[in-house]
C-alpha positions in Angstrom: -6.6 41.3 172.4 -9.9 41.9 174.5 -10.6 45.8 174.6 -10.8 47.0 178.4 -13.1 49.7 179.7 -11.8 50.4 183.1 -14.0 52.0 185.7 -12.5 53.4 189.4 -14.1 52.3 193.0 -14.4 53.3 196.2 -17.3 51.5 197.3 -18.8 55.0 197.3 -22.3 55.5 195.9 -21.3 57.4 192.8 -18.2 54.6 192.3 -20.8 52.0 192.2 -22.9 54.3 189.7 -19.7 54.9 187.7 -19.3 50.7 187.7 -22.8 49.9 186.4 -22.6 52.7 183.9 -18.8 51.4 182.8 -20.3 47.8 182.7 -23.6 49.2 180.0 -20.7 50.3 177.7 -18.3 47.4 177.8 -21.3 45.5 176.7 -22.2 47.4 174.0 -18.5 47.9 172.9 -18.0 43.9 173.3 -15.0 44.8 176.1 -14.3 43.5 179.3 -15.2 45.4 182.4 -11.8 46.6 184.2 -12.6 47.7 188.2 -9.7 49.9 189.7 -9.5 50.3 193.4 -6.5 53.3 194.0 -4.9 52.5 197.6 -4.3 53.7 199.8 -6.4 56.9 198.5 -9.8 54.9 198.1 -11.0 53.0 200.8 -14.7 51.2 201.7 -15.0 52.6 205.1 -13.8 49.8 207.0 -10.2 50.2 206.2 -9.7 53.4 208.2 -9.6 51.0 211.2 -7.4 48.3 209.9 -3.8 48.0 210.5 -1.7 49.6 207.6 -0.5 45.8 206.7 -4.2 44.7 206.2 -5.5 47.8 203.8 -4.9 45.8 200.3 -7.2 43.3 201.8 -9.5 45.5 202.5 -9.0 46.6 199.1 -9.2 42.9 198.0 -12.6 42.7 199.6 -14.3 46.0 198.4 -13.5 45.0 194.5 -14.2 41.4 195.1 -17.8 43.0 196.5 -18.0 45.3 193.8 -17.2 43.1 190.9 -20.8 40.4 192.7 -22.6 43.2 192.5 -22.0 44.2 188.8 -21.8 40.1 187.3 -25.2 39.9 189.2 -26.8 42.6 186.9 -24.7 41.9 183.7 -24.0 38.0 183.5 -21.7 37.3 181.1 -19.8 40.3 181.1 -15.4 39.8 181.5 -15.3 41.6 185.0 -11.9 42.1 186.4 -10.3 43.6 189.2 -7.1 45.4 190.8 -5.7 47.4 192.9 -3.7 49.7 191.6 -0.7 50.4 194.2 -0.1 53.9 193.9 -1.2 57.2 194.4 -4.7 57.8 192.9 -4.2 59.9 189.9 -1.3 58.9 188.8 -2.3 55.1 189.3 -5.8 55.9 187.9 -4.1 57.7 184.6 -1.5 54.7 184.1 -4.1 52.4 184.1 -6.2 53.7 181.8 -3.3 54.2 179.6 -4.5 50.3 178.4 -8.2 50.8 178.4 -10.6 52.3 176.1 -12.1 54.1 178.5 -11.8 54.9 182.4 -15.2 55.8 184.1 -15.0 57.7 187.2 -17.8 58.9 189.6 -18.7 62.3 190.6 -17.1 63.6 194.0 -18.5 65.9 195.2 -17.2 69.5 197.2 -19.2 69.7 199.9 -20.9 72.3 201.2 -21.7 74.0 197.5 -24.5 71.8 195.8 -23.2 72.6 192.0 -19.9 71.6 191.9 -19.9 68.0 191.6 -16.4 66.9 191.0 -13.3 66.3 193.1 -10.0 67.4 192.3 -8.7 64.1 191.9 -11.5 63.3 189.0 -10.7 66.9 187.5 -7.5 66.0 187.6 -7.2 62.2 186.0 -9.8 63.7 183.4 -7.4 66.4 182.7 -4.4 64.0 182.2 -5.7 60.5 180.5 -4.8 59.7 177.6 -7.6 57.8 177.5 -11.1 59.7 177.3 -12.8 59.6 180.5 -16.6 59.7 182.0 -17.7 61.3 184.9 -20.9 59.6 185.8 -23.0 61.0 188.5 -24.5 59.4 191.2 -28.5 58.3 191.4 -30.6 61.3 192.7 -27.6 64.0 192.8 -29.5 67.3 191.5 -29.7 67.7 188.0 -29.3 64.1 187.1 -29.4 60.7 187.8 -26.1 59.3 186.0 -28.1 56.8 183.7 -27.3 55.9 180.5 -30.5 54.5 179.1 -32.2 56.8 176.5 -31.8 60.1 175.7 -29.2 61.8 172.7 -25.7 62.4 172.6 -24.7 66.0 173.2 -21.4 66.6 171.9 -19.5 70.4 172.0 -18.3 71.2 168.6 -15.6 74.1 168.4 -17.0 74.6 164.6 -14.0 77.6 164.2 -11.7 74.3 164.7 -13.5 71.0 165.0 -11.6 68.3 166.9 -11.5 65.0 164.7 -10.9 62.6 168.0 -14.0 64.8 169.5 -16.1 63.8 167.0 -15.4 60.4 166.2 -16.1 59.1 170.1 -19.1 61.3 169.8 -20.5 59.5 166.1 -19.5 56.3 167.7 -21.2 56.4 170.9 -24.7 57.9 169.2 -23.9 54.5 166.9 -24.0 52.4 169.7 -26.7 53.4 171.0 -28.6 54.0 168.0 -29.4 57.1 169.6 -29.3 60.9 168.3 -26.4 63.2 168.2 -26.8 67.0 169.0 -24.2 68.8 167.3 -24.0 72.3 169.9 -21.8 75.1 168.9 -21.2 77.3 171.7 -20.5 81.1 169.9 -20.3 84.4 171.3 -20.4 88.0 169.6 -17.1 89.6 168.8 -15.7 92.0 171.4 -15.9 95.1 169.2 -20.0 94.9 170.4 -18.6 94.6 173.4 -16.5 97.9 173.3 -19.4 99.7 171.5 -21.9 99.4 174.3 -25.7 99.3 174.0 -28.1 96.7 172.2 -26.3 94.5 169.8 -28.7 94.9 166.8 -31.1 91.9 165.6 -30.2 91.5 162.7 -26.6 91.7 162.9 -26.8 89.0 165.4 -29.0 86.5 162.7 -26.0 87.2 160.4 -23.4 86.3 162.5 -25.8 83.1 164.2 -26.2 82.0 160.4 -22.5 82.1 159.6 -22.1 80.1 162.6 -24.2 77.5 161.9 -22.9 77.1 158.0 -19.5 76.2 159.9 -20.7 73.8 162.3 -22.0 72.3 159.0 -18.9 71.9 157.5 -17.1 70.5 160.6 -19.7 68.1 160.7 -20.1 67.2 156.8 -17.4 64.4 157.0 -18.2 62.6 160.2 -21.6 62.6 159.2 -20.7 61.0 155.4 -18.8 58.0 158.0 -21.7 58.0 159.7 -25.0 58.0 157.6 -26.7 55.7 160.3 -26.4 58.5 162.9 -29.3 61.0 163.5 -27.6 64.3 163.6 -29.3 67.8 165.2 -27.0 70.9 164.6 -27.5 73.1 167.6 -26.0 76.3 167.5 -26.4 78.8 170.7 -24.8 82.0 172.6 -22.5 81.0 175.5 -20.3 77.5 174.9 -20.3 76.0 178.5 -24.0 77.4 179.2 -25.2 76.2 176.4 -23.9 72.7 176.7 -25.0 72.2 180.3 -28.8 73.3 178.7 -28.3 70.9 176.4 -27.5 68.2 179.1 -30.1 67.9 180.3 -32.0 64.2 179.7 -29.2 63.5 178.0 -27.3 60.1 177.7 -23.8 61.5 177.4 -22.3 64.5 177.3 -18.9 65.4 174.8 -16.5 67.6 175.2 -13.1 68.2 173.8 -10.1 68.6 175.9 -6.6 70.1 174.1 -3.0 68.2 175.1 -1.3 71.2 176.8 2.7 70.3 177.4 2.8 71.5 181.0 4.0 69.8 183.6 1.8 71.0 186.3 -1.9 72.9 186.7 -5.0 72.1 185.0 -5.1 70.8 181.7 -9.1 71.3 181.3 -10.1 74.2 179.3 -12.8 76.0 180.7 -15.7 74.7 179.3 -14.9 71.7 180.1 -14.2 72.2 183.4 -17.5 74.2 184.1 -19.6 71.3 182.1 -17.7 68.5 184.3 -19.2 70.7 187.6 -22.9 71.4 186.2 -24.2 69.3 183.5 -27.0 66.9 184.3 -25.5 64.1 182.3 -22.3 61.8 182.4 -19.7 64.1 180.5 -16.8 62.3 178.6 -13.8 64.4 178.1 -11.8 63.2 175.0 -8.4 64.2 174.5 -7.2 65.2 171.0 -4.2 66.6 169.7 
């Protein structure tokens, strides 16, 4: 069976960002190229003055316009399209229940600048069970939601190193044949906190150089899988801050994201949710269990 990697649009221009971007990986994964139009949630502008009987057409026509534009810059690629009949994260999670992968574009809030995604993307990328990308549009600030070039920044919780994590991570820096930088976000225990005053130097280097000895060990086996993969270890103060640094030029961004059995709220931990609003690079959020 041909692997899908499914990508959502709305005809918007970080959709059509999100369908190039999902088209580059298909390739490179050998997959075929899965365009998901949610209605009636996503529309192309024009069906806002349809009559409700019409708005599948409508959908019909923005995929079918959609799917020309990406087989004109990738010919050969298996492009397919659907409209998925339901409400948009729940259709957009169901669907990518069968895909490899389910790219998504940024969405914007508005009036603040820095927080680029929607809480429909927030909340598919907190449910799939499927890993999913979050591609930004061209010129948003802080990044131009290409793929070409650049490493592979994954976040590595070295204390208790996700296996799915790092896998999608190794693979993607495979494909790509392009480096992986390992970062482990730490930060100092709260007793430093509670004393007050200047943490000492060299307390600090001891507790840094523990730190990196285990992000070595969480990385010793993936990298043994992986001897083809250039590999930077990258340890820093401050988790989310320091992987939104490391965004930027970046090809992809990794991040984790724990299966939490509740029913309702967010399911993104917080550094995931803060890298999903600020980094400067498309940011996959893998689940793992």
């Amino acid at each position: 069976m041909t692997s899908i990697v499914a990508a959502g649009v709305d005809g918007s221009p970080a959709s059509v960002a999100a369908a190039h971007w999902a088209a580059e990986e298909a390739l490179r994964r050998g997959a075929a190229l899965r365009l998901l139009h949610a209605w009636p949630w996503l529309t192309d502008g024009v069906a806002s003055y349809a009559e409700p009987d019409d708005l599948p057409a409508a959908a019909q026509r923005l995929l079918a316009a959609a799917a020309e534009e990406v087989r004109g810059r990738h010919p050969g690629l298996d492009v397919r399209a659907d409209v998925v009949l339901d409400a948009p994260v729940d259709g957009l999670v169901a669907a990518a229940g069968d895909s490899e992968l389910l790219v998504l574009g940024s969405r914007g809030l508005g009036g603040f600048a820095g927080l680029l995604l929607g809480s429909v993307g927030m909340a598919v990328a907190g449910r799939s069970a499927a890993p999913v990308v979050v591609v930004r549009e061209p010129g948003s600030d802080g990044g131009d939601g290409a793929s070409a070039g650049g490493e592979v920044v994954v976040g590595v919780d070295a204390h208790g190193p996700e296996a799915e994590v790092l896998a999608f991570a190794f693979r993607e820096a495979a494909l790509r044949g392009a480096r992986l930088r390992a970062v482990h976000g730490w930060d100092l225990p709260p007793v430093f906190g509670y004393a007050g005053g200047a943490v000492p130097a060299g307390e600090v280097g001891q507790l840094e150089a523990l730190e990196a000895k285990l992000l070595s060990l969480a990385l010793a086996g993936p990298r043994e899988q992986h001897p083809e993969v250039e590999v930077v270890e990258d340890v820093r103060l401050g988790a989310a801050r320091g992987l939104v640094e490391a965004s930027a030029g970046a090809a992809l961004l990794v991040v984790g994201r724990g299966h939490r059995p509740v029913e309702f709220g967010p399911r993104l931990g917080r550094v995931a949710h803060a890298v999903l609003h600020h980094a400067g690079a498309p940011v996959a959020v893998v689940p793992h269990w």
